[in-house]
VOSE-357224 format. One line per 5 residues: number of its first residue (from 1); their letters; for each residue x, y, z of C-alpha. Coordinates in nm, 2 decimals. Each point is the difference from the previous one (the first is absolute). Last residue first. Layout:
<mizas>
NUM	A	X Y Z | ...
</mizas>
This chain:
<mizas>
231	XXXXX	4.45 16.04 16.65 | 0.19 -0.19 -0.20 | 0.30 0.18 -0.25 | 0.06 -0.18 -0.29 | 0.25 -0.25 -0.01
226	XXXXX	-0.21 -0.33 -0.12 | -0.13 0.29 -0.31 | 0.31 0.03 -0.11 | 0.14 -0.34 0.09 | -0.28 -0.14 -0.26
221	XXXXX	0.02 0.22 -0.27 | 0.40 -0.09 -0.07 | -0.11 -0.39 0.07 | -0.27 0.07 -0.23 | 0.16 0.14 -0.31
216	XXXXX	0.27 -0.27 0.05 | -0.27 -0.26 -0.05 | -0.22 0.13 -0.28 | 0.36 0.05 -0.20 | 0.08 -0.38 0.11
211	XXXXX	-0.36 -0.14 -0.11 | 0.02 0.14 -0.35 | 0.36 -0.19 -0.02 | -0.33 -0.35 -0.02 | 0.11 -0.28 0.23
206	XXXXX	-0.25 0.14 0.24 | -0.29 -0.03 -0.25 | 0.08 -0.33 -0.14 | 0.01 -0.14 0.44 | -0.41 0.24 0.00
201	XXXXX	-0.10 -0.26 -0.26 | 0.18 -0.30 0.14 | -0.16 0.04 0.31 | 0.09 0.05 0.37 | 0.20 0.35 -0.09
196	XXXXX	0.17 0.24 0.22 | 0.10 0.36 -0.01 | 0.25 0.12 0.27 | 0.10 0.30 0.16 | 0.33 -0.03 0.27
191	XXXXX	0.11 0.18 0.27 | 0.17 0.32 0.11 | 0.37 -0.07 -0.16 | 0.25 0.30 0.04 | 0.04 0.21 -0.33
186	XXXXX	0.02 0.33 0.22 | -0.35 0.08 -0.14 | -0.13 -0.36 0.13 | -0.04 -0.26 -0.21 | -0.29 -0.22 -0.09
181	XXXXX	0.17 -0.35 -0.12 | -0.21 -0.18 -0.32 | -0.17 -0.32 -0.02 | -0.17 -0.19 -0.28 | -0.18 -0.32 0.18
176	XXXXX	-0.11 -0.34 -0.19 | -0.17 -0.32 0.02 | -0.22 0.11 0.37 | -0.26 -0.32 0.05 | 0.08 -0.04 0.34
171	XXXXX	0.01 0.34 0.10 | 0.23 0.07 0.33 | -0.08 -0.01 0.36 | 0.20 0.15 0.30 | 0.31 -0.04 0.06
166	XXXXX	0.35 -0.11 -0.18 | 0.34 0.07 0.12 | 0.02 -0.35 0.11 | -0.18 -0.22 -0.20 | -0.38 -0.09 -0.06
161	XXXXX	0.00 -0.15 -0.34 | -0.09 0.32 -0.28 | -0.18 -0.13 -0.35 | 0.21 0.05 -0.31 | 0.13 0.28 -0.15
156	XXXXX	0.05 0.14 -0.37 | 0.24 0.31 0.04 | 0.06 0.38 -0.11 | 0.20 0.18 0.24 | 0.04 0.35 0.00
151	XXXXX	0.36 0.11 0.12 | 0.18 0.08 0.37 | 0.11 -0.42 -0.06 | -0.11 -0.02 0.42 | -0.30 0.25 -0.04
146	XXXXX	-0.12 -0.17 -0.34 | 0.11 -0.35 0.15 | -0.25 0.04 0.31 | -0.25 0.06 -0.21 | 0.00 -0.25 -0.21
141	XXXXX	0.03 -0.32 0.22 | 0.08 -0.30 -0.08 | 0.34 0.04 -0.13 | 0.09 0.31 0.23 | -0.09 -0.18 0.30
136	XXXXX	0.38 -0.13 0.05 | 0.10 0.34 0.01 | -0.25 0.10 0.34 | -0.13 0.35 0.01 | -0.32 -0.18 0.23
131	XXXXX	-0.31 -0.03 -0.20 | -0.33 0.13 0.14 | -0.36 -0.06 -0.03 | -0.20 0.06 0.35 | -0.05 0.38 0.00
126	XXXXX	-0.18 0.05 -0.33 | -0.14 -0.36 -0.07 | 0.03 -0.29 -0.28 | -0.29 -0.23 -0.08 | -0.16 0.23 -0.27
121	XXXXX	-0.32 0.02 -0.14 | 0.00 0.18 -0.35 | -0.01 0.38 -0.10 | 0.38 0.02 0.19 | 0.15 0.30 0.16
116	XXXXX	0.25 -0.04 0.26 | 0.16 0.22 0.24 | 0.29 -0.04 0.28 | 0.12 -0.36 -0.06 | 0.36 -0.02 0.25
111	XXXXX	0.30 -0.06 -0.15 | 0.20 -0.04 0.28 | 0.37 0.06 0.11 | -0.10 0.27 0.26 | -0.26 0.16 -0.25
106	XXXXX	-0.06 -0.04 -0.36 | -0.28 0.14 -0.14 | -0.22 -0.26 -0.22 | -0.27 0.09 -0.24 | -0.21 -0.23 -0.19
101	XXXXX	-0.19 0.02 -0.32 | -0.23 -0.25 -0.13 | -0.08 -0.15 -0.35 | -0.22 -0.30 -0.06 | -0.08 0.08 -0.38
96	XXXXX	-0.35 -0.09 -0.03 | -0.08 0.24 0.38 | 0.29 0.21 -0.11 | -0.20 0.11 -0.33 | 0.06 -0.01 -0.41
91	XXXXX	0.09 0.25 -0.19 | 0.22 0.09 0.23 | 0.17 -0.19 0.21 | 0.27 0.18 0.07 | -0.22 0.27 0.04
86	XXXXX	-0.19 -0.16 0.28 | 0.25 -0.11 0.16 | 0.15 0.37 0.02 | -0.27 0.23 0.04 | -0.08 -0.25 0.28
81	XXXXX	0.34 0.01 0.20 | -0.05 0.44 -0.08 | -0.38 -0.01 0.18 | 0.15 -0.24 0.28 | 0.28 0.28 0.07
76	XXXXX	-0.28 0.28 0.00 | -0.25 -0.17 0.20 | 0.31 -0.08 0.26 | 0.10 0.39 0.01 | -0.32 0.12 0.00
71	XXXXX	-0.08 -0.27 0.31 | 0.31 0.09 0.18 | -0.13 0.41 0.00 | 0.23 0.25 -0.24 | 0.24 0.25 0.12
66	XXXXX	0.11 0.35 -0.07 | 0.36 0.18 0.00 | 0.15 0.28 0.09 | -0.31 0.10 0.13 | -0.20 0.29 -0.13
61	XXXXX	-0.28 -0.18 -0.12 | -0.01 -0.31 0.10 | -0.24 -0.20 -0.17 | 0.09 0.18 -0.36 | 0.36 -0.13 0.00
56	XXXXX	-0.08 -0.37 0.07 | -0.30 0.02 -0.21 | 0.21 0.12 -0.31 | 0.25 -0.31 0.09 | -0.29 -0.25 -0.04
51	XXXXX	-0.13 0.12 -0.32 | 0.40 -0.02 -0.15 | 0.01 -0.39 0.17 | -0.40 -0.05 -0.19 | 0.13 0.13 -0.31
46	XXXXX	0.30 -0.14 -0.02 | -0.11 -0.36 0.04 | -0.23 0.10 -0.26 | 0.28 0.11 -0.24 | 0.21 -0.32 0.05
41	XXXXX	-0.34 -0.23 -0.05 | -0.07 0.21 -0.35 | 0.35 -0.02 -0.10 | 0.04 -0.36 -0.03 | -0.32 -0.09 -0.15
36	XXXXX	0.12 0.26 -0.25 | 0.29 -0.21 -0.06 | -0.17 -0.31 -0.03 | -0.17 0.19 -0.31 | -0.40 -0.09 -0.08
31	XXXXX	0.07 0.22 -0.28 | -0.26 0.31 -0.02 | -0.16 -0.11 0.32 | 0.33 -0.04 0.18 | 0.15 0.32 -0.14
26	XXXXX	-0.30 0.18 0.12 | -0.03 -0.14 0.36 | 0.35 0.07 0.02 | 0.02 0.41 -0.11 | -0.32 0.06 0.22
21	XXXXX	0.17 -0.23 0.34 | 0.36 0.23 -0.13 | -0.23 0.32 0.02 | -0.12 -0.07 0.35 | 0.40 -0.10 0.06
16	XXXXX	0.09 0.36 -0.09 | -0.26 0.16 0.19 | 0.03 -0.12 0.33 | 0.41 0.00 -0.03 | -0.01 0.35 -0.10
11	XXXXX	-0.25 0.06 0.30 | 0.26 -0.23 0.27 | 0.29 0.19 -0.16 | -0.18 0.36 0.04 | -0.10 -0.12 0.42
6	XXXXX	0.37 -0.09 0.03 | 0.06 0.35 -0.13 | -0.23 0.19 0.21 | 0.12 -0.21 0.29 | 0.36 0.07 -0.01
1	X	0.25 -0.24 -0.12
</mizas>
């Protein structure tokens, strides 16, 4: 694709999920429609991944192709993990709600915690959280059975015991995670994006199909913008 046609795609893309945030906002005022909800977060998430692109082009100019600085990049994937809680949750707030995002890429058998985006204190840690690609973790933990199973998982849990294939420290308090695989464009598995609950008001939000569209919307936002070109 050559650049003046990636940079058309990336303006059509601009505009067309601008309009989608106008079209949502209206539909949910009018009728208060999950749907809308739906199509709002999915259109924002666009925005900021088509916004992105555009600056990729325009920094170069000239090259083949551009690049963004890490701390874009990470402001960017945090901004599109809190478009996310935060519509889910919608009307009410993450902070009532207890929602959190977390993003894990899998590496050498790992799923290691890249990102996370929480409005409440949080025990766990980019870095040091990690589950090991281990079948007989797939009960208790989420995310390793939504790269294993190659499908979202939906699942109450129960507070992690230290085990093998375990590290680092987990919520106490989590009741519920929704987790979807990010895929690569040759349909290999990058990671894993989850949302998590540790009340029973943010638990009735994930168990909601709203929560699905929000979540593969994401996971299809997320790898874009995680593959962008760094500086």
């Amino acid at each position: 694709m050559t650049d003046e046609l990636e940079s058309q795609v990336a303006y059509s893309a601009l505009i067309g999920s601008y309009f989608g945030c106008l079209a949502s906002l209206y539909w949910l005022y009018e009728e208060g429609s999950q749907g809308a909800l739906a199509l709002g977060i999915a259109s924002a998430t666009t925005l900021m991944l088509a916004a992105a692109k555009l600056l990729v082009r325009n920094k170069t100019p000239g090259r083949e192709t551009g690049s963004l600085d890490e701390n874009n990049i990470q402001k960017l994937v945090k901004g599109a993990m809190e478009t996310a809680c935060r519509g889910v949750s919608a009307p009410d707030l993450p902070e009532s709600t207890k929602l959190s995002a977390f993003i894990f890429k899998l590496e050498q058998g790992w799923l290691n915690c890249t990102h996370y985006w929480t409005a409440n204190p949080r025990v766990e840690q980019v870095g040091q959280l990690r589950f090991k690609m281990d079948p007989n973790l797939m009960e208790d933990v989420a995310v390793v059975s939504a790269a294993l199973r190659k499908e979202p998982c939906r699942t109450s849990v129960q507070p992690l015991a230290r085990r093998d294939g375990i590290e680092g420290q987990t919520n106490p308090k989590l009741n519920f995670v929704l987790a979807v695989p990010i895929w690569n464009e040759d349909k290999t598995l990058w990671g894993v994006v989850d949302l998590d609950a540790a009340n029973d008001a943010g638990r009735k939000l994930l168990e909601d199909e709203v929560s699905d569209f929000v979540m593969f919307s994401l996971a299809k936002h997320l790898h874009e913008l995680l593959t962008l070109p760094r500086q």
